[in-house]
BALUMVEX-122533 format. One line per field, with one value per atom (N, C-alpha, C): residue number from 1; atom name; x, y, z. Coordinates in Angstrom, 2 decimals, always signed. Example, Ala and Ser with C-alpha at 12.3 -4.5 7.8 and 13.67 -1.06 7.14 Angstrom:
<rs>
n: (1  1  1  2  2  2)
atom: (N  CA  C  N  CA  C)
X: (+13.19  +12.30  +13.20  +12.85  +13.67  +12.90)
Y: (-5.69  -4.50  -3.30  -2.25  -1.06  +0.03)
Z: (+7.80  +7.80  +7.80  +7.08  +7.14  +7.87)
</rs>
This chain:
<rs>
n: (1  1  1  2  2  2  3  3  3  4  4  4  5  5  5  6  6  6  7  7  7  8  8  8  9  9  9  10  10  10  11  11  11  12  12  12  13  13  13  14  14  14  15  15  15  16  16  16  17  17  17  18  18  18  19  19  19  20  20  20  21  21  21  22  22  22  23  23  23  24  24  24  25  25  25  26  26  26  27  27  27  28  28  28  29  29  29  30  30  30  31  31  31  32  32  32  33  33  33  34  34  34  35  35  35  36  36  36  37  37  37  38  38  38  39  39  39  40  40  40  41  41  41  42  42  42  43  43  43  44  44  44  45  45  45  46  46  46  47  47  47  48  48  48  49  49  49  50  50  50  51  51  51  52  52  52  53  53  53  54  54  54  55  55  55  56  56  56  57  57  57  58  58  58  59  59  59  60  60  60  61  61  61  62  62  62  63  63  63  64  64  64  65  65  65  66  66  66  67  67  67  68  68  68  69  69  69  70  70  70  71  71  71  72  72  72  73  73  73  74  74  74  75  75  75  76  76  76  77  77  77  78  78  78  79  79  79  80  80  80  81  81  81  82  82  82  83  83  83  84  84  84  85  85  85  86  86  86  87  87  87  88  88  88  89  89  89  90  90  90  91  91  91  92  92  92  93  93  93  94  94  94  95  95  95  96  96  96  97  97  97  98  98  98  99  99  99  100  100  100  101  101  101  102  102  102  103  103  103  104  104  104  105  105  105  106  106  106  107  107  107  108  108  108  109  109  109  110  110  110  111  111  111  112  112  112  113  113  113  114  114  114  115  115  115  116  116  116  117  117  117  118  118  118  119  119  119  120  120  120  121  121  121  122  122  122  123  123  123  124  124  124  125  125  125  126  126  126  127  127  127  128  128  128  129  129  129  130  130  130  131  131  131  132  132  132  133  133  133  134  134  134  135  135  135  136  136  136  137  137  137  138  138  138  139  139  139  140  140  140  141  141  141  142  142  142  143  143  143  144  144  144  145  145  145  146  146  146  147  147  147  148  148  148  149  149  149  150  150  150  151  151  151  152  152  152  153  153  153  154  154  154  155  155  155  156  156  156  157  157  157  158  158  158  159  159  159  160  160  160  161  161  161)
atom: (N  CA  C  N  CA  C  N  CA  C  N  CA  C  N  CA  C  N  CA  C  N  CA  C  N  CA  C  N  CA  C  N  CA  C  N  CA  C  N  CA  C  N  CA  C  N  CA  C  N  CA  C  N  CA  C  N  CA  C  N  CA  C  N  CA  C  N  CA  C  N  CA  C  N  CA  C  N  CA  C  N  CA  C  N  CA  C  N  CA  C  N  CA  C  N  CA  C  N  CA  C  N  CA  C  N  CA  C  N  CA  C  N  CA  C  N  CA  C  N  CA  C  N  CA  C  N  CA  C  N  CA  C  N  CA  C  N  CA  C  N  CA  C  N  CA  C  N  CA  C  N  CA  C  N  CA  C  N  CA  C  N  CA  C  N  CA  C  N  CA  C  N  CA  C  N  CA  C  N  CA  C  N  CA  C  N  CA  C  N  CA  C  N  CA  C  N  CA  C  N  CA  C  N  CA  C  N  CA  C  N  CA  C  N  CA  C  N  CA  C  N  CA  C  N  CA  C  N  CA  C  N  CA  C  N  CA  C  N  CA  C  N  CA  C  N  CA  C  N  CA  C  N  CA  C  N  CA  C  N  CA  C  N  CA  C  N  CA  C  N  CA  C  N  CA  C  N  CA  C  N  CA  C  N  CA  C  N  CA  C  N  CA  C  N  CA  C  N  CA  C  N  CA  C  N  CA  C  N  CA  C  N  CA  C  N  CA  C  N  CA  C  N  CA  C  N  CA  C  N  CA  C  N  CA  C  N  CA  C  N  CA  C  N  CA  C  N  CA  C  N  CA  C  N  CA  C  N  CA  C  N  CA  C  N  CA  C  N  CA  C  N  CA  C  N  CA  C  N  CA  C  N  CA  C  N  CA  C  N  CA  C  N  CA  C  N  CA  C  N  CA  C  N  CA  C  N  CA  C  N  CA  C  N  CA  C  N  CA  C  N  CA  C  N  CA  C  N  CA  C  N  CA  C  N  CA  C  N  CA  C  N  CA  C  N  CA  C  N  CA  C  N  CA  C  N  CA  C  N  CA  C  N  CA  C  N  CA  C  N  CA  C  N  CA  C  N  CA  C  N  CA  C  N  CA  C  N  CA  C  N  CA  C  N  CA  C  N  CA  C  N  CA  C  N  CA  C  N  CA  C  N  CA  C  N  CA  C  N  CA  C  N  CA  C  N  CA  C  N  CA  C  N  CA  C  N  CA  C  N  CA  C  N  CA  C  N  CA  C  N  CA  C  N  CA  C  N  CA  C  N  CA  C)
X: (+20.63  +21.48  +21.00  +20.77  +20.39  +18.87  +18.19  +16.77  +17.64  +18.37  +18.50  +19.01  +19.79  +20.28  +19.18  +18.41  +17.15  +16.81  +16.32  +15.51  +15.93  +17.46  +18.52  +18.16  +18.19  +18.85  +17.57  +16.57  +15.00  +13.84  +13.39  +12.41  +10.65  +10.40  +9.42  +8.08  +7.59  +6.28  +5.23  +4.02  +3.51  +2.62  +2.21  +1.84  +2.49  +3.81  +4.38  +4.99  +5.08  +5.34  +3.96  +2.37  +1.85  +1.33  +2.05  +2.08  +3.32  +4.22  +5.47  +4.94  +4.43  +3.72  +2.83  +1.68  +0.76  +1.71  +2.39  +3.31  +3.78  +4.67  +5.36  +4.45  +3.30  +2.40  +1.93  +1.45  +0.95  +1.79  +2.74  +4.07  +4.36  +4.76  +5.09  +3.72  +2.33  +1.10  +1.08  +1.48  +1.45  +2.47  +3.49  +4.69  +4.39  +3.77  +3.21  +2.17  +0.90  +0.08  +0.08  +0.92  +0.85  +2.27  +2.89  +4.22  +3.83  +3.25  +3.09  +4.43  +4.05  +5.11  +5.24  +3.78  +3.55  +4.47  +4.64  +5.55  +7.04  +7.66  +8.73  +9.35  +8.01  +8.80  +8.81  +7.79  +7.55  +9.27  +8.95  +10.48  +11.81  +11.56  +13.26  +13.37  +14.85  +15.65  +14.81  +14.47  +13.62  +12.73  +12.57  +11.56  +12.19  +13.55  +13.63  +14.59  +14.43  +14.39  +13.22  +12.18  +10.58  +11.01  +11.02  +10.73  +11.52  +12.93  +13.78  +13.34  +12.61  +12.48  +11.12  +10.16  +9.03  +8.95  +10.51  +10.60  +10.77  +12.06  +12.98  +11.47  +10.51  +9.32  +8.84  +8.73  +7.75  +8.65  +9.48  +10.41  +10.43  +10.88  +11.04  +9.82  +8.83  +7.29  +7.26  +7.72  +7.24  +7.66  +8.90  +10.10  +9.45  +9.50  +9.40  +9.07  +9.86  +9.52  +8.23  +7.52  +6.06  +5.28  +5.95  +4.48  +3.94  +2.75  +1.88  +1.99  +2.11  +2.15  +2.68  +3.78  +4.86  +4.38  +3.12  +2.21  +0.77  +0.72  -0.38  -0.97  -1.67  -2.30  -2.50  -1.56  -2.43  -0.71  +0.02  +1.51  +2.33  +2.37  +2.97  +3.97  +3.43  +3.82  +5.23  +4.92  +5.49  +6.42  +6.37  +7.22  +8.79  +7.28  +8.38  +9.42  +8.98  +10.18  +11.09  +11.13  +12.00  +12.92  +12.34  +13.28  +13.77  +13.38  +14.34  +14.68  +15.04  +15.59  +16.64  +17.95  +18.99  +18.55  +18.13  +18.17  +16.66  +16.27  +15.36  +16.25  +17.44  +18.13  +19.11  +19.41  +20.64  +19.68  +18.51  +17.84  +16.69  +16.14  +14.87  +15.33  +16.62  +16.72  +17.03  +16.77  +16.67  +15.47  +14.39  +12.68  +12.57  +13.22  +12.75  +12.98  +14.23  +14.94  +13.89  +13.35  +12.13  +11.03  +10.43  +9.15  +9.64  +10.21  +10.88  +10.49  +11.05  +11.44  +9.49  +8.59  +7.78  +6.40  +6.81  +6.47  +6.24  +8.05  +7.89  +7.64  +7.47  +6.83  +5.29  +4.55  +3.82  +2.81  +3.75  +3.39  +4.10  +4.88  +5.38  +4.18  +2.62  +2.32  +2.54  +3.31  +3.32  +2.14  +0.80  -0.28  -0.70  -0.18  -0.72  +0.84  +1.69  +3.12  +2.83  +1.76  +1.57  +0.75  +0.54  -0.15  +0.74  +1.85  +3.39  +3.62  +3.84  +4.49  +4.15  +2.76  +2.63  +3.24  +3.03  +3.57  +5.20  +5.58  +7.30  +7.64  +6.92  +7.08  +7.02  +5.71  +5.73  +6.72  +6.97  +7.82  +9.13  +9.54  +10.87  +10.92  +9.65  +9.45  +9.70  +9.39  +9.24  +11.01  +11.38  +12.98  +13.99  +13.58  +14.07  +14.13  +12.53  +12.02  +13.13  +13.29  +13.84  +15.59  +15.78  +17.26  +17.72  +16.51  +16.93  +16.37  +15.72  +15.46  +15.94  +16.78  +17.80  +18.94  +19.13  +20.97  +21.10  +20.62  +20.86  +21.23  +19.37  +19.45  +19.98  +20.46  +21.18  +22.49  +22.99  +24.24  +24.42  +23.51  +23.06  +23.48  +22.56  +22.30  +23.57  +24.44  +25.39  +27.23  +26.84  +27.65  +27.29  +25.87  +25.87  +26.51  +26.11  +26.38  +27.92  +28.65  +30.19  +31.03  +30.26  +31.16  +30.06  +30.58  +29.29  +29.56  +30.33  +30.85  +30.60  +30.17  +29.49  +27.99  +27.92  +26.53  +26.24  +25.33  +25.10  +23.93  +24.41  +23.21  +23.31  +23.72  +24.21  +25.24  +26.36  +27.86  +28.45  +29.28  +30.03  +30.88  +30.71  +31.13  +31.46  +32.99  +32.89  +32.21  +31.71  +31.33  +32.51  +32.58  +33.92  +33.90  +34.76  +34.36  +34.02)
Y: (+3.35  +4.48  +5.71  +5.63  +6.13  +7.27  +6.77  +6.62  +7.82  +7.37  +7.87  +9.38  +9.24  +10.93  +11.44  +10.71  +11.37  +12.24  +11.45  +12.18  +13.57  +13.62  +13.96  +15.62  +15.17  +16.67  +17.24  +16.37  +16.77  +16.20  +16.38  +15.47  +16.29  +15.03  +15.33  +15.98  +16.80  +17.47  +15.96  +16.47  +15.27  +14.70  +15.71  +15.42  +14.66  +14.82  +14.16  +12.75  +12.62  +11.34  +10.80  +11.16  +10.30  +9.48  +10.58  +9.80  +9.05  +9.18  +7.80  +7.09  +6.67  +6.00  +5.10  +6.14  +5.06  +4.75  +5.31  +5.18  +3.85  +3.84  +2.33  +1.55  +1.31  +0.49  -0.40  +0.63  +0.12  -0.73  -0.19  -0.80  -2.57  -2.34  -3.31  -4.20  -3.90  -4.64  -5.01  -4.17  -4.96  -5.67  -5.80  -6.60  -8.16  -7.98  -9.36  -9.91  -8.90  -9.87  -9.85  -8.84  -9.16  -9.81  -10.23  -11.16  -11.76  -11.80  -12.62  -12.34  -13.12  -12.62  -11.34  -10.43  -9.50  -8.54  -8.27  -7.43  -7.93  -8.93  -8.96  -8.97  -9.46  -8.65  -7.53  -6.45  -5.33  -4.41  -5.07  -4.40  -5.03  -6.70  -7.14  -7.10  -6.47  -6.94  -5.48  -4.78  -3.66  -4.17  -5.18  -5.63  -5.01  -5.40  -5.95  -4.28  -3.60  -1.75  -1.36  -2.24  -1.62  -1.71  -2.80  -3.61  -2.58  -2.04  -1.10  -0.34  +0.70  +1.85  +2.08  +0.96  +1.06  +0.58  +0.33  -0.18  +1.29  +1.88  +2.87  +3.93  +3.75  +5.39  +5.06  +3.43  +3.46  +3.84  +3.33  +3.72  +5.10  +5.76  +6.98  +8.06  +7.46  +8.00  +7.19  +6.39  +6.50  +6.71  +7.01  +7.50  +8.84  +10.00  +11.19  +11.87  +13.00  +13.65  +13.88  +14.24  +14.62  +13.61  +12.17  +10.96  +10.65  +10.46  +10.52  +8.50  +8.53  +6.98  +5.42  +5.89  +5.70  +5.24  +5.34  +5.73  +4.58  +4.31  +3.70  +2.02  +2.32  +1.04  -0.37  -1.33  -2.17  -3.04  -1.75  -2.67  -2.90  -3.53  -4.23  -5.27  -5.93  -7.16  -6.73  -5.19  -4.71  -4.32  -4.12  -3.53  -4.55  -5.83  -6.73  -7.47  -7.50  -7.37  -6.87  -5.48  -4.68  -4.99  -5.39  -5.65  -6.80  -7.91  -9.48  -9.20  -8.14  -8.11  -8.35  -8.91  -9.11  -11.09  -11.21  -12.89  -13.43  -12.67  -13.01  -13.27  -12.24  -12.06  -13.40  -13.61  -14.73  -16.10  -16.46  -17.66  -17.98  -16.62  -16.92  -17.96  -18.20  -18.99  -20.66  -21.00  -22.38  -22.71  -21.54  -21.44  -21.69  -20.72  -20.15  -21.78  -22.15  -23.20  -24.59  -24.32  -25.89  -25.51  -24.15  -23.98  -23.83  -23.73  -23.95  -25.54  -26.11  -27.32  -28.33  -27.83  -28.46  -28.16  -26.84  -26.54  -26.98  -27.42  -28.23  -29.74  -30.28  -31.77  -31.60  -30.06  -30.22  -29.93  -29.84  -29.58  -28.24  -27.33  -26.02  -25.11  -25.12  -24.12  -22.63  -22.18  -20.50  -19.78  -20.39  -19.65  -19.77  -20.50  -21.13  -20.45  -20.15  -19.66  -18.52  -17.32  -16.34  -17.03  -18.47  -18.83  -19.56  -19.72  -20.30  -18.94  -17.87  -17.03  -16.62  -16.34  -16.21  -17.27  -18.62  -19.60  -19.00  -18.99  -18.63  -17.95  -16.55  -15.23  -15.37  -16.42  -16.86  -17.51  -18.44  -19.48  -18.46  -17.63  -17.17  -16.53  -15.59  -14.65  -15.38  -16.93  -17.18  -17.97  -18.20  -18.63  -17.94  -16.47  -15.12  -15.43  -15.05  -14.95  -16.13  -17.60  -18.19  -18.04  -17.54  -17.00  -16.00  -14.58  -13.87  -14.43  -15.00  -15.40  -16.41  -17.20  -18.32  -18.39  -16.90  -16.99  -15.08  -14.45  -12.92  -12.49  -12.45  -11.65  -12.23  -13.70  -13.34  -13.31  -13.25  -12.88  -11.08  -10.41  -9.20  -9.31  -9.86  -9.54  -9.64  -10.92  -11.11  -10.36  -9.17  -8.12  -7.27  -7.02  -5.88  -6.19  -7.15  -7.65  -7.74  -8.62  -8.78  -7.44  -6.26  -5.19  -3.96  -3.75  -2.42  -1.23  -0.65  +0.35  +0.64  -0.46  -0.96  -0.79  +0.05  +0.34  +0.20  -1.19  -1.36  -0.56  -0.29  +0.83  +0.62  -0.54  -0.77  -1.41  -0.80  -1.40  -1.20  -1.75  -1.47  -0.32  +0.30  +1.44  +1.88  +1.93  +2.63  +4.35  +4.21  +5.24  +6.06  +7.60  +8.06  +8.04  +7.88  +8.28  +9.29)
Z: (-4.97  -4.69  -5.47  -6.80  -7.77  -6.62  -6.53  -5.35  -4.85  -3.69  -2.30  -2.92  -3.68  -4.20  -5.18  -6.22  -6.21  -5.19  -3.94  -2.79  -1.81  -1.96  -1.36  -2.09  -3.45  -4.23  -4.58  -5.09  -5.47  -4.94  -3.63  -3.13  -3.75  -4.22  -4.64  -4.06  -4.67  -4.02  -3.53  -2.11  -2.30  -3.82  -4.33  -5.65  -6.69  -6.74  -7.17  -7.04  -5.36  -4.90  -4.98  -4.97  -5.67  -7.19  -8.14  -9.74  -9.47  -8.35  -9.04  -8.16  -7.14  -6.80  -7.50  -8.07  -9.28  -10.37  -10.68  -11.89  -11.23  -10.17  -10.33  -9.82  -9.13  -8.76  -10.22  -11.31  -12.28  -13.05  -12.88  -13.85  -13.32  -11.91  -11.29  -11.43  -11.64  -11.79  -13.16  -14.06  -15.22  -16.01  -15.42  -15.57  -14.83  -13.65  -12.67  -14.34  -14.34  -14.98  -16.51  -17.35  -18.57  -19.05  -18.45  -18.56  -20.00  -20.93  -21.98  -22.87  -23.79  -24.94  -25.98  -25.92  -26.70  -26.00  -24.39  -24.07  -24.04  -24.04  -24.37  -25.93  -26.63  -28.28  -27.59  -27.50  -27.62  -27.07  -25.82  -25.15  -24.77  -25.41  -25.52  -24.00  -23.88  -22.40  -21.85  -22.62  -21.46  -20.63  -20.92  -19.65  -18.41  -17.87  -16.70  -16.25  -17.42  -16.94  -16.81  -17.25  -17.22  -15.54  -15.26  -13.82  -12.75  -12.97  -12.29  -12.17  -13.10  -12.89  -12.06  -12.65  -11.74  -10.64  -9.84  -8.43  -8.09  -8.66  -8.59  -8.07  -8.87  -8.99  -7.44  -7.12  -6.40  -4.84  -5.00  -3.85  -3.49  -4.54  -4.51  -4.08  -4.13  -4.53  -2.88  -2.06  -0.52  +0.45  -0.18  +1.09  +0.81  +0.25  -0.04  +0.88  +1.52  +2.50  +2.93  +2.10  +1.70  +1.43  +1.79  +1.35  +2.66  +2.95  +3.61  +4.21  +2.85  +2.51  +3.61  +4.09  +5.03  +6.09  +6.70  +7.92  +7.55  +6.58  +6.49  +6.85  +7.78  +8.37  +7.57  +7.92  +7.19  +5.93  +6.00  +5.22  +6.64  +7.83  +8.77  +7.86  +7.17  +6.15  +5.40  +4.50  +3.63  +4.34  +5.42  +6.29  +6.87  +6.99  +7.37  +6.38  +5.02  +3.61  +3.85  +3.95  +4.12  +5.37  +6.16  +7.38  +7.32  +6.47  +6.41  +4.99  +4.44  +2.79  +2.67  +3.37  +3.42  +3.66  +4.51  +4.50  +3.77  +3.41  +2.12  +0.40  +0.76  -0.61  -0.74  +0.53  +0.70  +0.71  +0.79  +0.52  -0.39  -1.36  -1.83  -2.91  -3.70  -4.75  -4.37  -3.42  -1.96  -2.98  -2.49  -2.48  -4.18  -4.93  -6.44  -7.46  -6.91  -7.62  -7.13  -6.29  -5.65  -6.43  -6.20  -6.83  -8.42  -8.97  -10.47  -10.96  -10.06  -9.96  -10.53  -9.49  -8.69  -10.44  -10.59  -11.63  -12.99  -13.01  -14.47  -14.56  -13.29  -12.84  -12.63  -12.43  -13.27  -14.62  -15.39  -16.56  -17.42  -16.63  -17.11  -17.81  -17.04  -18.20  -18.09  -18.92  -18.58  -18.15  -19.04  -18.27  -17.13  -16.42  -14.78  -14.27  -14.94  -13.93  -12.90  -13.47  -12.42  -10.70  -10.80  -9.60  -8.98  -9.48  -8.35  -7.91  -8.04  -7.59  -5.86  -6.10  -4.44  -3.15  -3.32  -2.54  -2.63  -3.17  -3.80  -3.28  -2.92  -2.42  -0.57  -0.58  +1.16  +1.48  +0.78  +1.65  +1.71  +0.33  +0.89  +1.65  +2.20  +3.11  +4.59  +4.51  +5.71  +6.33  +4.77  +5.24  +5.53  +4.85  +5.26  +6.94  +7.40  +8.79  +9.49  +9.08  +9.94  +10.51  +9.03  +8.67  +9.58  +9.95  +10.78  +12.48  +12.46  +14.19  +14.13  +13.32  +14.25  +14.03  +13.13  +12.81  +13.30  +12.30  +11.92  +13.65  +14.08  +15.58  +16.37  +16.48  +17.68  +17.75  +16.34  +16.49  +16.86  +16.29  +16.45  +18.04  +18.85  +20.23  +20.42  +20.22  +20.91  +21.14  +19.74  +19.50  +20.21  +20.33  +20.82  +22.54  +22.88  +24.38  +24.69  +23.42  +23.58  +23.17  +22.62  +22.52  +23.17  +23.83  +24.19  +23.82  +23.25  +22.54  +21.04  +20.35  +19.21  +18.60  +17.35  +17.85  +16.13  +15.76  +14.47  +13.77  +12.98  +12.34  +10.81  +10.06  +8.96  +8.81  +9.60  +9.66  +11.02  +11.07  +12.82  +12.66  +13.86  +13.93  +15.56  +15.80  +17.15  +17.70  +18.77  +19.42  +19.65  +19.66  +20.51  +21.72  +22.33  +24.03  +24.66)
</rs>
């Protein structure tokens, strides 16, 4: 929310939507691979404001009126996150709590933990995917069909006449 009125009141020059861009790219890259323990002395529970804000930059840095970014060939994928982020949110801990699981059977090493993550990230991506093509859309379809006056765009909402 924080984001969206960012963008609202001060949208960033494109220059600027590309340092929060690298800004949260890097952030979010070095939170993935330096997860050690030197950065959590270092920053305590800031970690996981490191992690916010460098979502917060990067978001902000591609919506931006002025990002070019938005358009670029090749995030179809990234795209499709965003579009199952609701039944990705309601099942990835199914996924997180197995690959957790699978982990410490074998062996728990923290230094091998950054190579569970990708499988972790697919499979929830893909229970997301099943979540919305065998529950989400067609209940979708079937509103839109059983009310035709109804037009979802976030929330239900009548049309006026």
């Amino acid at each position: 929310m924080l984001g969206a009125l960012w963008l609202r009141a001060w949208p960033p020059s494109a220059r600027d939507a590309r340092v929060l861009r690298g800004f949260g790219a890097a952030a979010m890259l070095a939170m993935m691979l330096f997860t050690a323990p030197w950065l959590w002395r270092a920053l305590h529970d800031g970690v996981m404001l490191m992690l916010t804000l460098a979502t917060l930059c990067l978001l902000v840095g591609m919506a931006a009126p002025s990002s070019t970014s938005r358009h670029v060939r090749g995030f179809g994928w990234l795209e499709s996150w965003g579009r199952l982020s609701y039944e990705i949110y309601l099942t990835h801990m199914f996924v997180v709590f197995g690959a957790v699981r699978l982990w410490c059977a074998h062996g728990g090493d923290p230094q091998a933990g950054l190579w569970w993550y990708l499988p972790t990230l697919v499979v929830s991506w893909a229970l997301g995917w099943l979540l919305a093509r065998g529950f989400s859309q067609p209940c979708e379809r079937w509103l839109r069909g059983a009310r035709p006056g109804v037009h979802l765009s976030g929330a239900l909402s009548q049309t006026p006449p």
